[in-house]
C-alpha positions in Angstrom: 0.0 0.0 0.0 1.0 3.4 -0.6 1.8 5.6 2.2 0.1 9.0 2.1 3.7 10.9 3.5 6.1 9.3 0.7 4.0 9.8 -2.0 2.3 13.2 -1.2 2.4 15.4 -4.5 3.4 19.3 -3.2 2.3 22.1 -5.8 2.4 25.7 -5.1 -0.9 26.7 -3.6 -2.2 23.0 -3.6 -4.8 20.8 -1.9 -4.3 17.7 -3.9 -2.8 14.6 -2.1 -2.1 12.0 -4.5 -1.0 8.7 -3.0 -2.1 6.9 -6.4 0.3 5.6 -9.2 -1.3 8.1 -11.2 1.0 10.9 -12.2 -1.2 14.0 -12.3 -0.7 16.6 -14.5 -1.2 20.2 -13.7 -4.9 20.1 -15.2 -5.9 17.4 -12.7 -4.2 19.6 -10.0 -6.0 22.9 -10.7 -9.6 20.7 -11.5 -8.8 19.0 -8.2 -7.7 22.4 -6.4 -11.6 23.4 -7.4 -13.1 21.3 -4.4 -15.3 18.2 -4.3 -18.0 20.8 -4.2 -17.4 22.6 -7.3 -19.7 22.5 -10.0 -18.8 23.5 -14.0 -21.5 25.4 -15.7 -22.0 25.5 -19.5 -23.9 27.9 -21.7 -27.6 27.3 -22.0 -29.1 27.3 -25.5 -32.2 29.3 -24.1 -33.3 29.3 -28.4 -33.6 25.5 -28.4 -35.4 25.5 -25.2 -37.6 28.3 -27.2 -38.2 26.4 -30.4 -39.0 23.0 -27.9 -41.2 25.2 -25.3 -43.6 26.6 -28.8 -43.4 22.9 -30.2 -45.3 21.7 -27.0 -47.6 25.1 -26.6 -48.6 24.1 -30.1 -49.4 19.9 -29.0 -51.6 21.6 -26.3 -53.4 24.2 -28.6 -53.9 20.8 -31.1 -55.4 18.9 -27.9 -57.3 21.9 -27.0 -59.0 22.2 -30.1 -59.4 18.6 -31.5 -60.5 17.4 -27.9 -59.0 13.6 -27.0 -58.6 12.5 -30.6 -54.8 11.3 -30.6 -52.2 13.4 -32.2 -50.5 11.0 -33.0 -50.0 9.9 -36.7 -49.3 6.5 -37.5 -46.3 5.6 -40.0 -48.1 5.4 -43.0 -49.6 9.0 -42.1 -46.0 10.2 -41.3 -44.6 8.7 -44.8 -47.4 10.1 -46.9 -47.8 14.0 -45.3 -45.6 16.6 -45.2 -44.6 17.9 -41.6 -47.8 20.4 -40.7 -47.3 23.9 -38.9 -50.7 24.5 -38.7 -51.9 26.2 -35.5 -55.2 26.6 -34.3 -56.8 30.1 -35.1 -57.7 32.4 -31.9 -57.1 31.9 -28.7 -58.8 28.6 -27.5 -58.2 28.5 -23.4 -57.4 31.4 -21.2 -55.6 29.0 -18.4 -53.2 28.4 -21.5 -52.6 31.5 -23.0 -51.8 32.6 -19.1 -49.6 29.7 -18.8 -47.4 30.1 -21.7 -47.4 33.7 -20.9 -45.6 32.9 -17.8 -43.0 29.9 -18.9 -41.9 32.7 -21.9 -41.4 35.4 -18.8 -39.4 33.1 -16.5 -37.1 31.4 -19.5 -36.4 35.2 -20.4 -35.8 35.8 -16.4 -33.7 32.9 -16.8 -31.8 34.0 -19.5 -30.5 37.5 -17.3 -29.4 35.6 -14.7 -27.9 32.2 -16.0 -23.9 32.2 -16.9 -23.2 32.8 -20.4 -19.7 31.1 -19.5 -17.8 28.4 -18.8 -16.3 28.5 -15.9 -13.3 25.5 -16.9 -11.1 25.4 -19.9 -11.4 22.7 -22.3 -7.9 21.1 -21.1 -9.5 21.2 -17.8 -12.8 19.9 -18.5 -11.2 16.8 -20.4 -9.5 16.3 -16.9 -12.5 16.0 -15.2 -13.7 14.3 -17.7 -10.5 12.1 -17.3 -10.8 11.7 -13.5 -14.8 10.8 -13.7 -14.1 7.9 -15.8 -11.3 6.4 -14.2 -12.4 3.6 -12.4 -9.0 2.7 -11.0 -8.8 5.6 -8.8 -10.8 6.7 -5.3 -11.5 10.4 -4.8 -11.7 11.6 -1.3 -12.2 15.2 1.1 -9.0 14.7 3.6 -10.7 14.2 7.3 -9.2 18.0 8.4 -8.2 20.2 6.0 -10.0 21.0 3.1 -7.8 19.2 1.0 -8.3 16.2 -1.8 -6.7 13.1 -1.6 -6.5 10.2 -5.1 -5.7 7.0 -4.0 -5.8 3.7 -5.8 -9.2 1.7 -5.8 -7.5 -1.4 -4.6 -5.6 0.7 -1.4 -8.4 1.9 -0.7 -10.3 -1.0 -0.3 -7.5 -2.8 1.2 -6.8 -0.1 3.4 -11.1 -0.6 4.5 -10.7 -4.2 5.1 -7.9 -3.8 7.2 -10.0 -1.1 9.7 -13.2 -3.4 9.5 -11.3 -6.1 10.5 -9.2 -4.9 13.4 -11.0 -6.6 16.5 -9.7 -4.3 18.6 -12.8 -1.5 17.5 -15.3 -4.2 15.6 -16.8 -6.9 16.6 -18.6 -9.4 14.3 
């Protein structure tokens, strides 16, 4: 098993203790650095979410309008007809003209106060990435501290067995 002292990785300004066989490059060092808390954001495509949100306000006008026939076509239908835009004329139901009044104004509310950044760079995010998908390793807060430690899957495991088997402070 590794020991935490002889193997313990010491960067400038760090919080990472790596007692792994993993070397880890300065990416998974500053990613690390970040805290078990931290959480990347991305860009939100708030015109998708649009085009999707007045796809659906159109199913419900449909279903308003045609009452509980189904909307939906059968294959031969879909093969033989074009793709219809066609929306109901007027509107049909105040309850949901209201409600799509109020989705629009809380995605555009949504849109002021979301992040328009990312808040990792792309050799950073493929570290995470990296570290996420690595089943070999065991990520871990440090008891006291605030630091990080990486340690082998098998260590740690080992290291487990060892403390759940001292009879000393378990019984069975």
């Amino acid at each position: 098993m590794c020991s935490i002292a002889s193997d313990y990785n010491q960067y400038e300004g760090n919080n990472v203790v790596n007692s792994s066989n993993m070397e880890l490059d300065h990416y998974y060092i500053q990613v690390l650095n970040k805290g078990l808390t931290f959480v990347p954001t991305c860009p939100v495509d708030f015109f998708s979410i649009q085009l999707h949100l007045q796809r659906f306000f159109r199913l419900l006008r449909l279903k308003i309008f045609f009452g509980d026939i189904s909307t939906q076509p059968t294959l031969l239908m879909r093969r033989l007809s074009s793709h219809s835009t066609w929306l109901p004329p007027g509107p049909l139901d105040p309850v949901l003209d209201t409600f799509q009044r109020l989705v629009l104004h809380e995605l555009e509310q949504l849109a002021v106060k979301h992040p328009t950044f990312y808040n990792l760079s792309t050799m950073e995010s493929r570290a995470l990435q990296e570290l996420k998908n690595n089943t070999d390793l065991i990520i871990k807060p440090v008891d006291k501290g605030g630091a990080v430690v990486v340690m082998n899957r098998d260590d740690y495991i080992q290291e487990a067995q060892r403390q759940l088997l001292d009879s000393r402070f378990y019984q069975r």
